[in-house]
C-alpha positions in Angstrom: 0.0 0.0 0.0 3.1 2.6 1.0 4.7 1.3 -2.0 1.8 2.3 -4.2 0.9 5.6 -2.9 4.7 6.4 -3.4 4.6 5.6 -6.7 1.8 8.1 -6.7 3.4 11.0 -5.7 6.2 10.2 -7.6 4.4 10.4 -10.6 2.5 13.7 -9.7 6.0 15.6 -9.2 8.7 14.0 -11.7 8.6 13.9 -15.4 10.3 11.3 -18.1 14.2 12.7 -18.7 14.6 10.8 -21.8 11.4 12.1 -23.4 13.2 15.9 -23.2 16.0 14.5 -24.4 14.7 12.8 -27.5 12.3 15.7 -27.8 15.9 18.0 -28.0 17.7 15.0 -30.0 15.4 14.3 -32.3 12.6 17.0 -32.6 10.3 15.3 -34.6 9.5 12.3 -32.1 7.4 14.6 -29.4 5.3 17.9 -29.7 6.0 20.4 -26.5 2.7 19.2 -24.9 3.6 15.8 -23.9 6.5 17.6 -22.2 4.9 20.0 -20.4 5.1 19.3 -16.4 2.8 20.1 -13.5 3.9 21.2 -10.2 1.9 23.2 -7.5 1.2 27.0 -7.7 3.1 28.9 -5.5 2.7 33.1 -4.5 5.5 33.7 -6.5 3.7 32.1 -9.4 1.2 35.0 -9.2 2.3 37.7 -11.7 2.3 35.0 -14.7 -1.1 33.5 -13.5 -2.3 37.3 -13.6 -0.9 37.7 -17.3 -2.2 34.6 -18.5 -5.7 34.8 -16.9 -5.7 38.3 -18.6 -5.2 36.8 -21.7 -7.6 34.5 -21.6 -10.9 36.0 -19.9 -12.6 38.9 -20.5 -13.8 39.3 -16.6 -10.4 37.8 -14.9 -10.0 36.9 -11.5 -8.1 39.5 -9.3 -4.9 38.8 -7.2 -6.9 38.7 -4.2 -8.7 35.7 -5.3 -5.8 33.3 -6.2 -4.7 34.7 -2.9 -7.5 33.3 -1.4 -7.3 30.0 -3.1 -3.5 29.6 -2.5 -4.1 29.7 1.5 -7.5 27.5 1.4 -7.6 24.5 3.0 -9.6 22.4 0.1 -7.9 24.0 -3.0 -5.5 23.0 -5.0 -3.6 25.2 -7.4 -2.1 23.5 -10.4 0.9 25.2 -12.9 1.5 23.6 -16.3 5.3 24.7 -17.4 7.0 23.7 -20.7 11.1 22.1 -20.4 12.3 25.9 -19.9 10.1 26.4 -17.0 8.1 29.2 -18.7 4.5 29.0 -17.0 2.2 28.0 -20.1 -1.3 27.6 -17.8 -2.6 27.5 -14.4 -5.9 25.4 -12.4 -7.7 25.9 -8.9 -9.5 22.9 -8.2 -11.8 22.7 -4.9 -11.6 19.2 -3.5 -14.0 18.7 -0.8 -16.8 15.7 0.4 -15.3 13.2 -2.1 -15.7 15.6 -4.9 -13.5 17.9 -7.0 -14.4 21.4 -8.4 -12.7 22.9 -11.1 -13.1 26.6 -10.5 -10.3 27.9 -13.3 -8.5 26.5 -15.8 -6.9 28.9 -18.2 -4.3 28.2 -20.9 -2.2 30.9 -22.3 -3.5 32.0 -25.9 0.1 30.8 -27.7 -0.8 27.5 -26.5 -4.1 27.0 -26.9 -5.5 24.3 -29.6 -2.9 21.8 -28.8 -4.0 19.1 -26.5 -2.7 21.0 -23.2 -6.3 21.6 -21.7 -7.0 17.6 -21.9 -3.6 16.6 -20.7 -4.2 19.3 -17.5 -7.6 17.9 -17.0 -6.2 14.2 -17.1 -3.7 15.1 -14.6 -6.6 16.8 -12.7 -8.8 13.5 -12.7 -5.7 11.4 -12.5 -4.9 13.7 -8.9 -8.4 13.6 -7.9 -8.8 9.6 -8.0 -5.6 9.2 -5.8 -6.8 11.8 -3.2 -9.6 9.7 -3.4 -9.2 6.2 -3.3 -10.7 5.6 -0.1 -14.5 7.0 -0.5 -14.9 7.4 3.3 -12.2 9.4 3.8 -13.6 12.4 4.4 -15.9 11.1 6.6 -13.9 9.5 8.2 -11.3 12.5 8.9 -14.8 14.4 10.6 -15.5 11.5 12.7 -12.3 12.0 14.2 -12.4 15.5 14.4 -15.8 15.0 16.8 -14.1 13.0 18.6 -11.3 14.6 19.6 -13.9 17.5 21.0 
């Protein structure tokens, strides 16, 4: 069971070193999408989420929002970045009751059209089924909570 939910994480947070270098060797073999990585937003992320939520919505969230979502409890906040770490898009997912939420996903404009929205919603699903693989969890995390008061 450790074993597997290592594996897991593992997968959530490296990526395949020979596919960059093939990708770098021999061009032709791998489009830039199925090299992009995901990692966790951080604050410092901010000011490239800003530009590329600006790009993509007419009505954009303000700072104060991802803010928000970067401190709540039940979020998580998703960058997509291509081999030379430039930021290509960005999700806030709110996980909560066995569920997940997707509340943003925006992909910058330059990338759009390319497969990078399905690949971030796989990984989305993909993270959302191993936070999940034990339906009762959140219930069971509340039944300890009351009784612990």
């Amino acid at each position: 069971m450790l074993k597997r939910v290592l594996n897991q994480i593992k997968d959530l947070v490296t990526y395949d070193a020979d596919r960059e270098f093939y990708a770098k060797v021999f061009p032709d073999t791998l489009n830039q999408v199925e090299l992009m990585r995901f990692r966790k937003m951080s604050k410092a992320d901010l000011p490239r989420v800003l530009e590329i939520e600006s790009k993509g919505y007419n009505y954009p969230w303000k700072e104060a929002i991802f803010h928000d979502c970067l401190n709540a409890a039940h979020y998580d906040c998703w960058v997509c970045e291509d081999t030379e770490n430039k930021m290509t898009a960005f999700c806030i997912v709110s996980t909560a009751v066995g569920e997940a939420t997707v509340l943003n996903l925006c992909i910058d404009p330059v990338m759009r059209k390319q497969g990078l929205g399905r690949k971030f919603m796989q990984h989305v699903i993909d993270t959302a089924k191993a936070y999940y693989k034990n339906p009762n969890q959140f219930e069971d995390s509340i039944r300890k909570i009351i009784e612990e008061d």
